[in-house]
PDB file with one MODEL, atoms N, CA, C and O in Angstrom:
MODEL        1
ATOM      1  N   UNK A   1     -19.211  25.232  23.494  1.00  0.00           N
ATOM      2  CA  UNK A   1     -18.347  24.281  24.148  1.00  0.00           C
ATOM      3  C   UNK A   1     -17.024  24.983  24.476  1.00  0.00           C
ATOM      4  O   UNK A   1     -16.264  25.514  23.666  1.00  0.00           O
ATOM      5  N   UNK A   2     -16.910  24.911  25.544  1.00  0.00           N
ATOM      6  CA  UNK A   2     -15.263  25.619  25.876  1.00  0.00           C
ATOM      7  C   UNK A   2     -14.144  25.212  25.535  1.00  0.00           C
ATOM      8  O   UNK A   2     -13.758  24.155  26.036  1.00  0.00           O
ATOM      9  N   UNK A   3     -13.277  25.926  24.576  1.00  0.00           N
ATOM     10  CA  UNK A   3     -11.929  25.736  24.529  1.00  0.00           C
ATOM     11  C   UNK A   3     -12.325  25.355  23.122  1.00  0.00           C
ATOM     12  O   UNK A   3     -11.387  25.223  22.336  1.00  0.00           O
ATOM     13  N   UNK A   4     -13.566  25.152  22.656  1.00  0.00           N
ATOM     14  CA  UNK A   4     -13.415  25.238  20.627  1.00  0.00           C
ATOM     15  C   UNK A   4     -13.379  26.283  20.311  1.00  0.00           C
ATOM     16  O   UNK A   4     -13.793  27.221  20.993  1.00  0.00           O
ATOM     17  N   UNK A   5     -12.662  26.408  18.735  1.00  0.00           N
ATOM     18  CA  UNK A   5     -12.632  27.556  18.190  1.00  0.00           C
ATOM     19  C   UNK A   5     -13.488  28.096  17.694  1.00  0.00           C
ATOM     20  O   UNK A   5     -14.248  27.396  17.024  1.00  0.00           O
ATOM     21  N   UNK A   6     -13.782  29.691  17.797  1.00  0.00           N
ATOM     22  CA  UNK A   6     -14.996  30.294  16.527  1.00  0.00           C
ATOM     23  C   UNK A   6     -14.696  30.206  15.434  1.00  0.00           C
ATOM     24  O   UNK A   6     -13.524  30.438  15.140  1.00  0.00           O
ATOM     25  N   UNK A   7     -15.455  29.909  14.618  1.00  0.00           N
ATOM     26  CA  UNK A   7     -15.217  29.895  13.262  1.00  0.00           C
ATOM     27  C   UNK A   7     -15.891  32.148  12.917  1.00  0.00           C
ATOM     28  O   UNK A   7     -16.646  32.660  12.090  1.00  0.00           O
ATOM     29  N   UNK A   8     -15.137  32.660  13.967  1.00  0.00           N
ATOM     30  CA  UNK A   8     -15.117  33.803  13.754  1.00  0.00           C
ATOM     31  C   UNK A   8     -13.893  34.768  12.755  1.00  0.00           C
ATOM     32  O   UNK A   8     -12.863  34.179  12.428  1.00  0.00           O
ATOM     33  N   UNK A   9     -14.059  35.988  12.396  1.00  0.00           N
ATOM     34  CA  UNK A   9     -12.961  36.353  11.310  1.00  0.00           C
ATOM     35  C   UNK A   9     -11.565  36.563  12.293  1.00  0.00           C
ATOM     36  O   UNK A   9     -11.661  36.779  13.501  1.00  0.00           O
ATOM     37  N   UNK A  10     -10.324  36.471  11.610  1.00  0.00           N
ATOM     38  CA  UNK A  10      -9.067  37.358  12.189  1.00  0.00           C
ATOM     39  C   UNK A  10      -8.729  37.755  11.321  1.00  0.00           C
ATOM     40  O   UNK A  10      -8.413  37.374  10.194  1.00  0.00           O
ATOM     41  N   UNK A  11      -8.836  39.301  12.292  1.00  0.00           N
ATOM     42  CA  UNK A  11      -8.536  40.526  11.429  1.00  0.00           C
ATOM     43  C   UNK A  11      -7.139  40.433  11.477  1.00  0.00           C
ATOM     44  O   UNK A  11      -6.749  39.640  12.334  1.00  0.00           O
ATOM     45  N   UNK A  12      -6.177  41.045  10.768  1.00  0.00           N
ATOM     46  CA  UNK A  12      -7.131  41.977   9.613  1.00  0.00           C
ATOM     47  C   UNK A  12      -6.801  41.188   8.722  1.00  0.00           C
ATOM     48  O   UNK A  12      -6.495  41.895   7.762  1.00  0.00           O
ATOM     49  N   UNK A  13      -6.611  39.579   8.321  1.00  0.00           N
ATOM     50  CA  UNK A  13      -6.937  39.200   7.186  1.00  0.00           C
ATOM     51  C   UNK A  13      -8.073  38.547   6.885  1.00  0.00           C
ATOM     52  O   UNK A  13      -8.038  37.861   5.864  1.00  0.00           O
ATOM     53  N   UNK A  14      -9.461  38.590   7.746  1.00  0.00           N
ATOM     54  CA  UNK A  14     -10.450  37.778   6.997  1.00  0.00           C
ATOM     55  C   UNK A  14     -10.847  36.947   6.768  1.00  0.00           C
ATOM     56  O   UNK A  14     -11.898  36.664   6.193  1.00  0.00           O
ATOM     57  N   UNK A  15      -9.587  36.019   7.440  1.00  0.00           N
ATOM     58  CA  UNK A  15      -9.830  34.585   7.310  1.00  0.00           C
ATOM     59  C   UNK A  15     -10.297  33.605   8.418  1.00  0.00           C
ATOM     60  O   UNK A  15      -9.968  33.865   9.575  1.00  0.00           O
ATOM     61  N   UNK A  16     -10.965  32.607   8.185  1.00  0.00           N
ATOM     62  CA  UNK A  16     -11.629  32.119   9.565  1.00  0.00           C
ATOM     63  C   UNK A  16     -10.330  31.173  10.273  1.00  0.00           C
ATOM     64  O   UNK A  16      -9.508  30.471   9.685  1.00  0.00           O
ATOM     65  N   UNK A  17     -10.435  31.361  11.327  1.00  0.00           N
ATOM     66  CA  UNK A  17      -8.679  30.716  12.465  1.00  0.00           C
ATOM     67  C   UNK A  17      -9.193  29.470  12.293  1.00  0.00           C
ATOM     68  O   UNK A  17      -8.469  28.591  12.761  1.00  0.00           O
ATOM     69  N   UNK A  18     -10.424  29.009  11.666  1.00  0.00           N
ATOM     70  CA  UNK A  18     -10.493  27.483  11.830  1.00  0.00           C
ATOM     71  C   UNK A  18     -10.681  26.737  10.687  1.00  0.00           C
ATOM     72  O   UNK A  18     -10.839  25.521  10.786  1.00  0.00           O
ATOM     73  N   UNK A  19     -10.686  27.349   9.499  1.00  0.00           N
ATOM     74  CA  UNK A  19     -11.247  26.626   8.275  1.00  0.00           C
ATOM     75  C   UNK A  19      -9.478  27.337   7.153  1.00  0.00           C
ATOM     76  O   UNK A  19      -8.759  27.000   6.213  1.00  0.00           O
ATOM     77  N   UNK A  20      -9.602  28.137   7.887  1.00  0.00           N
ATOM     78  CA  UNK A  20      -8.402  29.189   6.890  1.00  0.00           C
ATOM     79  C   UNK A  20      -8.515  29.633   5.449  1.00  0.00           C
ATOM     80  O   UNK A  20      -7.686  29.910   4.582  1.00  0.00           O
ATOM     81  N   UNK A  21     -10.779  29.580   5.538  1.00  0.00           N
ATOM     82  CA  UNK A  21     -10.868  30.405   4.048  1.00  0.00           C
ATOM     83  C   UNK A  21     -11.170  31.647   4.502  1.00  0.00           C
ATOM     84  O   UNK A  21     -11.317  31.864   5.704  1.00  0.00           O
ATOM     85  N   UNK A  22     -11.268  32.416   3.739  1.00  0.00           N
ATOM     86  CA  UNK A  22     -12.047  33.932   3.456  1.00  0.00           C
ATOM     87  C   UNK A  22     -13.257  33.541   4.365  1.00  0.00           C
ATOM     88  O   UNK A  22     -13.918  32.509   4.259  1.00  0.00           O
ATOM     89  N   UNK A  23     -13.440  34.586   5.316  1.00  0.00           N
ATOM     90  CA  UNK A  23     -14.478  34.825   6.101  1.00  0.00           C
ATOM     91  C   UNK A  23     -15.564  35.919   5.601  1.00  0.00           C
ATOM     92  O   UNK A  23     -15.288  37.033   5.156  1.00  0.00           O
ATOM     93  N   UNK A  24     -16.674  35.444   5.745  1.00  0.00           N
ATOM     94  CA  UNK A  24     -17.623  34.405   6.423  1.00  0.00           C
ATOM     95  C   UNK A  24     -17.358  33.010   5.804  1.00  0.00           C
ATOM     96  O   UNK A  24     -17.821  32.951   4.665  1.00  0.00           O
ATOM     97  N   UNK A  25     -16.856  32.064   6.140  1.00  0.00           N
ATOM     98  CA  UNK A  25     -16.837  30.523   6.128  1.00  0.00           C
ATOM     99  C   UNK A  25     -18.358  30.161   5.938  1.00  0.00           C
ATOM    100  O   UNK A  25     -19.261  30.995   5.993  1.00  0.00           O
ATOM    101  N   UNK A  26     -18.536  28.772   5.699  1.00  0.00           N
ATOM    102  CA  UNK A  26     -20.018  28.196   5.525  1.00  0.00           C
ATOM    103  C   UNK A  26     -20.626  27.459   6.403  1.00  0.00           C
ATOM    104  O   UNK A  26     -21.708  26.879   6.310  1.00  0.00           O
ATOM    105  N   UNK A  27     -19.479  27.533   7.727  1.00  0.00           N
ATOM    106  CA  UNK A  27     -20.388  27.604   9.229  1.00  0.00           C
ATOM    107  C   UNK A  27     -20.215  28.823   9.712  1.00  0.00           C
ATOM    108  O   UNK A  27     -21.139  29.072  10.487  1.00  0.00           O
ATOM    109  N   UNK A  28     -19.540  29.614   9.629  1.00  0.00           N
ATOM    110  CA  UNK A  28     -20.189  31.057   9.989  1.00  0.00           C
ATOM    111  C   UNK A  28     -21.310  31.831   9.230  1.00  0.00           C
ATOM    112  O   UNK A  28     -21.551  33.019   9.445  1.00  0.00           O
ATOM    113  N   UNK A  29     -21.891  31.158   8.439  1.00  0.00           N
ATOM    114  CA  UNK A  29     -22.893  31.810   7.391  1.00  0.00           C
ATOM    115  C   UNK A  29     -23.886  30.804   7.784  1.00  0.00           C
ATOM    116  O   UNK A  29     -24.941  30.932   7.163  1.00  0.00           O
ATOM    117  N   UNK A  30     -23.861  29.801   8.665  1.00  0.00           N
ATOM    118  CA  UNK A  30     -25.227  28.681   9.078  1.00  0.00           C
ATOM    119  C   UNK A  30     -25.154  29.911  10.733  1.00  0.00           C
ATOM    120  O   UNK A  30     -25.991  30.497  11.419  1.00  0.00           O
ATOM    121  N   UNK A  31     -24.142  29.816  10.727  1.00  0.00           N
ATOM    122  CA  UNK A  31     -23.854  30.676  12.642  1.00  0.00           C
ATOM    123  C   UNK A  31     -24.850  31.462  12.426  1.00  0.00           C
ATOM    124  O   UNK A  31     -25.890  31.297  13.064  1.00  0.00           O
ATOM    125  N   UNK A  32     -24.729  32.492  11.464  1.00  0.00           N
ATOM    126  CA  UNK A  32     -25.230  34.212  11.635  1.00  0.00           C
ATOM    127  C   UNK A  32     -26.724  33.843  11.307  1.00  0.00           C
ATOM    128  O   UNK A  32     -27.568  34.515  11.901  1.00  0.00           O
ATOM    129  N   UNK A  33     -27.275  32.637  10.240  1.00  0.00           N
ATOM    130  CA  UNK A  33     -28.608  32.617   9.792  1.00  0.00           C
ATOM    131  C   UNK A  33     -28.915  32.260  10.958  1.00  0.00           C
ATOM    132  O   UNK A  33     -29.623  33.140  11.448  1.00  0.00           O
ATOM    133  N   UNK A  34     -28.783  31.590  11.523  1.00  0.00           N
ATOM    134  CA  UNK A  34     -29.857  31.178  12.933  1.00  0.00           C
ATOM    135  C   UNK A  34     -29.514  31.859  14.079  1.00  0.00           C
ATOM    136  O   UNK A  34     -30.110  31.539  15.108  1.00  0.00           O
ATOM    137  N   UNK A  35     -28.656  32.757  14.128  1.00  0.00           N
ATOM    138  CA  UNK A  35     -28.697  33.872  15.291  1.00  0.00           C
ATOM    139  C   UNK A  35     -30.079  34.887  14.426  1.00  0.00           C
ATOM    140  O   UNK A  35     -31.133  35.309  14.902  1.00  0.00           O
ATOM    141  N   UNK A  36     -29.652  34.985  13.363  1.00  0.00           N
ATOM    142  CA  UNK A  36     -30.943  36.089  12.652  1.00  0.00           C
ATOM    143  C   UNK A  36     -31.657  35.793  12.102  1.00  0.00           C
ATOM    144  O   UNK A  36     -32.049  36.354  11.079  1.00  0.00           O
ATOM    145  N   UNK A  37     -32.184  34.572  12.700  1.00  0.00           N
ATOM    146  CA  UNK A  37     -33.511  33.682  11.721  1.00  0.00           C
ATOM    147  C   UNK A  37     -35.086  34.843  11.481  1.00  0.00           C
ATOM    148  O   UNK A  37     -36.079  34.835  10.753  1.00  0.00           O
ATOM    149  N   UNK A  38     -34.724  35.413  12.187  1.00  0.00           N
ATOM    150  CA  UNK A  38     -36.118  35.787  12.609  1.00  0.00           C
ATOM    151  C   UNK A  38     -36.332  37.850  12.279  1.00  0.00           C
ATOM    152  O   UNK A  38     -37.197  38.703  12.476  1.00  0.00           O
ATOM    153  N   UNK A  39     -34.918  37.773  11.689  1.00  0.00           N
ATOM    154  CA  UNK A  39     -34.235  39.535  11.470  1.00  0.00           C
ATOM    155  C   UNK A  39     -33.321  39.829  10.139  1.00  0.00           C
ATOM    156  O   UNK A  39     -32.245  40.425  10.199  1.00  0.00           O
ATOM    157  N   UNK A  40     -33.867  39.358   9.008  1.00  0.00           N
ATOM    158  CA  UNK A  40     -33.396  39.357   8.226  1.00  0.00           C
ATOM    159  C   UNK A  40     -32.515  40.697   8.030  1.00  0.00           C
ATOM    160  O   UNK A  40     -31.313  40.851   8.246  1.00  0.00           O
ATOM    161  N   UNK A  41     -33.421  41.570   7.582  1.00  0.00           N
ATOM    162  CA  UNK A  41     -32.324  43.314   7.848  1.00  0.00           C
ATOM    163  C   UNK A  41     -31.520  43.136   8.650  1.00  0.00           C
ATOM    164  O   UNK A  41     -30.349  43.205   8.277  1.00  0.00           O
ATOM    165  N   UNK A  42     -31.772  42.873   9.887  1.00  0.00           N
ATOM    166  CA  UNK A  42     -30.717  43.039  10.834  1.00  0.00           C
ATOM    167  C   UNK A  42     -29.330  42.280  10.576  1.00  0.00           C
ATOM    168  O   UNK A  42     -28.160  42.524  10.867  1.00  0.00           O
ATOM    169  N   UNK A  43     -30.077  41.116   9.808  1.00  0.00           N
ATOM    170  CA  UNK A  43     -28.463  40.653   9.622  1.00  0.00           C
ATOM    171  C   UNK A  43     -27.594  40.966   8.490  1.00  0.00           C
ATOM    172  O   UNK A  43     -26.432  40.574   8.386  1.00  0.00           O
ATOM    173  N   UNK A  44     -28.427  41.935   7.369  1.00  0.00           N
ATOM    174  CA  UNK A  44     -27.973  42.274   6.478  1.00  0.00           C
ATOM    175  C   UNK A  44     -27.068  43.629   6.663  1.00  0.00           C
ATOM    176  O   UNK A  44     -26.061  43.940   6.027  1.00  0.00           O
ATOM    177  N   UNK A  45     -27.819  44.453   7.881  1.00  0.00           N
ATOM    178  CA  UNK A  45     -27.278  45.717   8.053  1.00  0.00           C
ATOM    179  C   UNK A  45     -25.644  45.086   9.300  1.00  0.00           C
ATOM    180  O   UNK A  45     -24.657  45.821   9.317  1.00  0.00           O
ATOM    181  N   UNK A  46     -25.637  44.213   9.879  1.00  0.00           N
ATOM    182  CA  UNK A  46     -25.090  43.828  10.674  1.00  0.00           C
ATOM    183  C   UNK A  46     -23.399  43.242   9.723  1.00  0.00           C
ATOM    184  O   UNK A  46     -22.209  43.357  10.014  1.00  0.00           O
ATOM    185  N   UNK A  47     -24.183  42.586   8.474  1.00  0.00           N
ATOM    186  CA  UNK A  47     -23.137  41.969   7.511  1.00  0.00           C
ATOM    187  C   UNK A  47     -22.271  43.423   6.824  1.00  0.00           C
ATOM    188  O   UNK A  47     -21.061  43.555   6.641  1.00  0.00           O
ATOM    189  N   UNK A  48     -23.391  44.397   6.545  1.00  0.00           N
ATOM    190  CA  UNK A  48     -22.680  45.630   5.855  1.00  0.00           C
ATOM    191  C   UNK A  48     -21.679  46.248   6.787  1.00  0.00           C
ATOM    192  O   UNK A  48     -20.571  46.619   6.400  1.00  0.00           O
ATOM    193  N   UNK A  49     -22.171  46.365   8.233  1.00  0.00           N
ATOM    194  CA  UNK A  49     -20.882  46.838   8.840  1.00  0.00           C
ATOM    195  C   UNK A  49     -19.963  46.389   9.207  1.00  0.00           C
ATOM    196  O   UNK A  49     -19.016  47.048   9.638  1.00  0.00           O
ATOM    197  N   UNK A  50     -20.011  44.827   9.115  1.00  0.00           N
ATOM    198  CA  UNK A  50     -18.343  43.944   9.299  1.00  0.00           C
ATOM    199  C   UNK A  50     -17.964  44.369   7.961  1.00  0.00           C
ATOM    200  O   UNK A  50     -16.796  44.752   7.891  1.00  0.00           O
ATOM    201  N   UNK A  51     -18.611  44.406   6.914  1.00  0.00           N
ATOM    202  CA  UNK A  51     -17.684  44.639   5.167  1.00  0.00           C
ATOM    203  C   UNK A  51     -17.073  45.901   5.145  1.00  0.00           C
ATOM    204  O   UNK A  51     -16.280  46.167   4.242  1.00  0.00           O
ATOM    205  N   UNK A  52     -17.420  46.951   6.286  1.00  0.00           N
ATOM    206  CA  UNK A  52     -17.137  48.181   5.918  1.00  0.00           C
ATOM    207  C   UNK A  52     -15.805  48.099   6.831  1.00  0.00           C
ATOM    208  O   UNK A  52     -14.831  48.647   6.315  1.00  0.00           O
ATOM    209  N   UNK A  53     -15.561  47.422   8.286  1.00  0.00           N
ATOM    210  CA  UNK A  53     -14.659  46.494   8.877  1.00  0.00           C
ATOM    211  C   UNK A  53     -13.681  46.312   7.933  1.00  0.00           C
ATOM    212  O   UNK A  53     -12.805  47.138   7.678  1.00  0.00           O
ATOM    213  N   UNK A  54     -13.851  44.989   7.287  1.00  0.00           N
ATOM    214  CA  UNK A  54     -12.779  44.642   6.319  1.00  0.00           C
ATOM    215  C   UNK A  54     -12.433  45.251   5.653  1.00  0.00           C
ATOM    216  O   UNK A  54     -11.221  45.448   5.576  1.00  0.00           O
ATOM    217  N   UNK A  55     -13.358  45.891   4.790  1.00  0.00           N
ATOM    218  CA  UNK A  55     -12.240  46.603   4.050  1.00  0.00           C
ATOM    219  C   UNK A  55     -11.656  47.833   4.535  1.00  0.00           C
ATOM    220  O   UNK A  55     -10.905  48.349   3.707  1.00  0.00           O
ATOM    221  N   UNK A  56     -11.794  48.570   5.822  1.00  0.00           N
ATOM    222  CA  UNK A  56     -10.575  48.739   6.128  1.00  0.00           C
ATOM    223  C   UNK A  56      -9.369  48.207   6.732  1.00  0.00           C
ATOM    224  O   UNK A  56      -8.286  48.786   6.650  1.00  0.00           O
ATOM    225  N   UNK A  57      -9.486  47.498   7.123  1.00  0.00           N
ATOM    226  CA  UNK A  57      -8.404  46.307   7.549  1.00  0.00           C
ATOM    227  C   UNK A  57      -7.836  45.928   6.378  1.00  0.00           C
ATOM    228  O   UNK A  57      -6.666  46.302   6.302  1.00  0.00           O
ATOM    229  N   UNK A  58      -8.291  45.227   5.284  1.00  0.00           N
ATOM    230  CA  UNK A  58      -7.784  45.142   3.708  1.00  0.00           C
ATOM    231  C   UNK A  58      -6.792  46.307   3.305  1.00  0.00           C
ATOM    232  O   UNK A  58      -5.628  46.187   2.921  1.00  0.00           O
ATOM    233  N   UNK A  59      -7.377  47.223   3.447  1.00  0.00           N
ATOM    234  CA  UNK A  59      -7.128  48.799   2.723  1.00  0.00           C
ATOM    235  C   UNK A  59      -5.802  48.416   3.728  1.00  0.00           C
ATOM    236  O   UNK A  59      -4.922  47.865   3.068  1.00  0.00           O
ATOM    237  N   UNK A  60      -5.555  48.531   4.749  1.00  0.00           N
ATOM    238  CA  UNK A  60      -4.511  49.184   5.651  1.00  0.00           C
ATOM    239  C   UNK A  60      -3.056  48.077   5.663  1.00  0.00           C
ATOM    240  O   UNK A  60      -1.883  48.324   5.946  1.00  0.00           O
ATOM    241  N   UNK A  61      -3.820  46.626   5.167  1.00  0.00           N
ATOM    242  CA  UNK A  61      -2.456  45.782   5.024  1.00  0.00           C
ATOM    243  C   UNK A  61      -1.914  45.569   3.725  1.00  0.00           C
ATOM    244  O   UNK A  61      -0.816  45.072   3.475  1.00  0.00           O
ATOM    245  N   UNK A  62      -3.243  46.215   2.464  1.00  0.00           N
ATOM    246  CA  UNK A  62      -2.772  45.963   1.068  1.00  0.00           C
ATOM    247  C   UNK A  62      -2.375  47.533   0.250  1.00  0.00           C
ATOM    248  O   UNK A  62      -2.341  47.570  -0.980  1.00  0.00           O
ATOM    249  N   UNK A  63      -2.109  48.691   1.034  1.00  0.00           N
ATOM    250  CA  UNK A  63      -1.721  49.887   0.839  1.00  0.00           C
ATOM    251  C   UNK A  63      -1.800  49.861  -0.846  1.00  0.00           C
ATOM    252  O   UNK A  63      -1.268  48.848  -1.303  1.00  0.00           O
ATOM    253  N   UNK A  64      -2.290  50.662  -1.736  1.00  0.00           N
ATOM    254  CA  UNK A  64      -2.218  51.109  -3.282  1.00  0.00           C
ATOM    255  C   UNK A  64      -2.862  50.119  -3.849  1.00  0.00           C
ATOM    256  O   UNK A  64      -3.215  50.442  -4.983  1.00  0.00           O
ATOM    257  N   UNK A  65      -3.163  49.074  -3.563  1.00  0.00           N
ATOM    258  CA  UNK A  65      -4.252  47.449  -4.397  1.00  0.00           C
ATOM    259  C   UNK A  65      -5.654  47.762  -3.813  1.00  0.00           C
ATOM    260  O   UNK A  65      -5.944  48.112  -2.669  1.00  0.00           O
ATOM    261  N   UNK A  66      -6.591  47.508  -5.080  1.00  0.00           N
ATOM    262  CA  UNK A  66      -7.796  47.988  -5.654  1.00  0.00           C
ATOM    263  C   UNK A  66      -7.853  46.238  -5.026  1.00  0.00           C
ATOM    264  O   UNK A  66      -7.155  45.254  -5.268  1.00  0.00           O
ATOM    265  N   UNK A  67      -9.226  46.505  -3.996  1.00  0.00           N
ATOM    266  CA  UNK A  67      -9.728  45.394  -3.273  1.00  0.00           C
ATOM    267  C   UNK A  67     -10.702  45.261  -4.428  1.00  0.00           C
ATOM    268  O   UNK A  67     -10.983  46.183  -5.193  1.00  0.00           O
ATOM    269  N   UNK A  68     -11.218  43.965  -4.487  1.00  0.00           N
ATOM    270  CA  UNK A  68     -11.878  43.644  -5.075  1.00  0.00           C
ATOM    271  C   UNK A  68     -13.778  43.924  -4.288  1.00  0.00           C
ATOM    272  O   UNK A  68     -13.825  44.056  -3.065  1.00  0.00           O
ATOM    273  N   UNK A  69     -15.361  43.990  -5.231  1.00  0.00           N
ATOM    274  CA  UNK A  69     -15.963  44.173  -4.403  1.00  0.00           C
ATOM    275  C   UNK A  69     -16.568  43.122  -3.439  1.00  0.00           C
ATOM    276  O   UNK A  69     -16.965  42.056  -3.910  1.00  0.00           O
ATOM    277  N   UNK A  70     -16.640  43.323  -2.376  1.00  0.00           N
ATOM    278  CA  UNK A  70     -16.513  42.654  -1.475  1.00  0.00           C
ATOM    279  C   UNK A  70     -18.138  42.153  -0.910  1.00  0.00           C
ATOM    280  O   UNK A  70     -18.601  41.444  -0.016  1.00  0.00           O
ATOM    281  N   UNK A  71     -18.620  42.972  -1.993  1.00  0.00           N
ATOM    282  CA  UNK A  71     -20.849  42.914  -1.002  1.00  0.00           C
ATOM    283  C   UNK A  71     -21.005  41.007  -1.510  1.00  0.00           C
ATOM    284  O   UNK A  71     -21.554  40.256  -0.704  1.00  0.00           O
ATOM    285  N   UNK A  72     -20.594  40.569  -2.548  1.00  0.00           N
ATOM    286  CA  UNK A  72     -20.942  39.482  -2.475  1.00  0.00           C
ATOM    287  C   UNK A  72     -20.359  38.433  -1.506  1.00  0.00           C
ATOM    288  O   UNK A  72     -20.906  37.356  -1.266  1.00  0.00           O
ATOM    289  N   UNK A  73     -19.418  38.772  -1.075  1.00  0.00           N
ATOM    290  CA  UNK A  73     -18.554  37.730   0.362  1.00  0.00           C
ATOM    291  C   UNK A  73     -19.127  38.067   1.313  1.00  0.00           C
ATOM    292  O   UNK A  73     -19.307  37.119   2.077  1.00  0.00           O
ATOM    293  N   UNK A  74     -19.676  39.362   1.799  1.00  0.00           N
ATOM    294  CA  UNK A  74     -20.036  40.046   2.915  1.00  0.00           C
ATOM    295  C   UNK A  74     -21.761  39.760   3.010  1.00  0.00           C
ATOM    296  O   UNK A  74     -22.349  39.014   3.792  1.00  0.00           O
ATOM    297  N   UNK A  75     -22.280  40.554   2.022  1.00  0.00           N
ATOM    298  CA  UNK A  75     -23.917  41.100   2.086  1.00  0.00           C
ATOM    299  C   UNK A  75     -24.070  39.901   1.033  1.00  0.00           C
ATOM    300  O   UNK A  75     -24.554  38.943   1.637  1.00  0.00           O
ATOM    301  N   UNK A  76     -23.883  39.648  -0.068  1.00  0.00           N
ATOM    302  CA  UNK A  76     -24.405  39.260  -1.212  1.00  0.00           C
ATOM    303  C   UNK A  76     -25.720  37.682  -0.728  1.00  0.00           C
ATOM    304  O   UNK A  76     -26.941  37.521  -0.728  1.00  0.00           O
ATOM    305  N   UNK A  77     -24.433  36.822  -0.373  1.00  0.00           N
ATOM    306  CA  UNK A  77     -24.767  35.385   0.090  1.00  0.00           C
ATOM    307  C   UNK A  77     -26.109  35.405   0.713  1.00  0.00           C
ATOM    308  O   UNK A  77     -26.858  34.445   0.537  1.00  0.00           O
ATOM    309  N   UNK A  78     -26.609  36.798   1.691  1.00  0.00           N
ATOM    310  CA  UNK A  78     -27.757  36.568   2.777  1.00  0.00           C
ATOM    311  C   UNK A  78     -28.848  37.337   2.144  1.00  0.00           C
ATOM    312  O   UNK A  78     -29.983  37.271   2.615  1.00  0.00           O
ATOM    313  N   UNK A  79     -28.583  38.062   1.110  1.00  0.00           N
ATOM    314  CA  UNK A  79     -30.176  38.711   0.433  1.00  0.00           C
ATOM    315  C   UNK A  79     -30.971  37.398  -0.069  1.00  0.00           C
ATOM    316  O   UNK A  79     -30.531  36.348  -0.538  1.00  0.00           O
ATOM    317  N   UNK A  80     -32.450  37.865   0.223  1.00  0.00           N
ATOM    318  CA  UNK A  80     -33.148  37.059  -0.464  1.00  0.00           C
ATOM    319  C   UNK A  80     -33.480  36.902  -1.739  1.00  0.00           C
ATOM    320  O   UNK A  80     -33.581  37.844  -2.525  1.00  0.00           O
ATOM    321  N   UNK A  81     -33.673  35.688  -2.032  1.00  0.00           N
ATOM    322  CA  UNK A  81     -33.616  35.207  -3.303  1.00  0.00           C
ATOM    323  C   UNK A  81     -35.038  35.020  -3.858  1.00  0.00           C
ATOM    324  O   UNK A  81     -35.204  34.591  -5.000  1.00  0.00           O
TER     325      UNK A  81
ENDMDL
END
């Protein structure tokens, strides 16, 4: 629909411009399953390289602070169970 917002990340803090939690949000995590219903890897390898994303974006606005690990916000949520 034009002129709504993505519940996509802004960098470089991570957070979704529409919910204002930590991204991936829990409509961007319904978003990505049914874009990759059918590609599980793909969306796992797809999730690892936005995490590798953030945390440099993290790294570059939190200079000397030990990020916390991040595979369960990123990768964790979409492995199968």
């Amino acid at each position: 629909m034009p002129g709504r917002r993505q519940h996509s990340p802004l960098r470089p803090s991570w957070r979704c411009p529409v919910c204002g939690i930590l991204w991936p949000c829990s409509a961007a995590k319904l978003r990505l399953l049914g874009e990759y219903r059918e590609d599980r890897p793909g969306l796992l390898a797809h999730l690892a390289t936005v995490q590798q994303a953030a945390e440099a974006d993290l790294t570059a606005i939190n200079p000397g602070v030990a990020l916390p690990d991040l595979t369960p916000r990123f990768v964790g949520w979409a492995e199968a169970r």
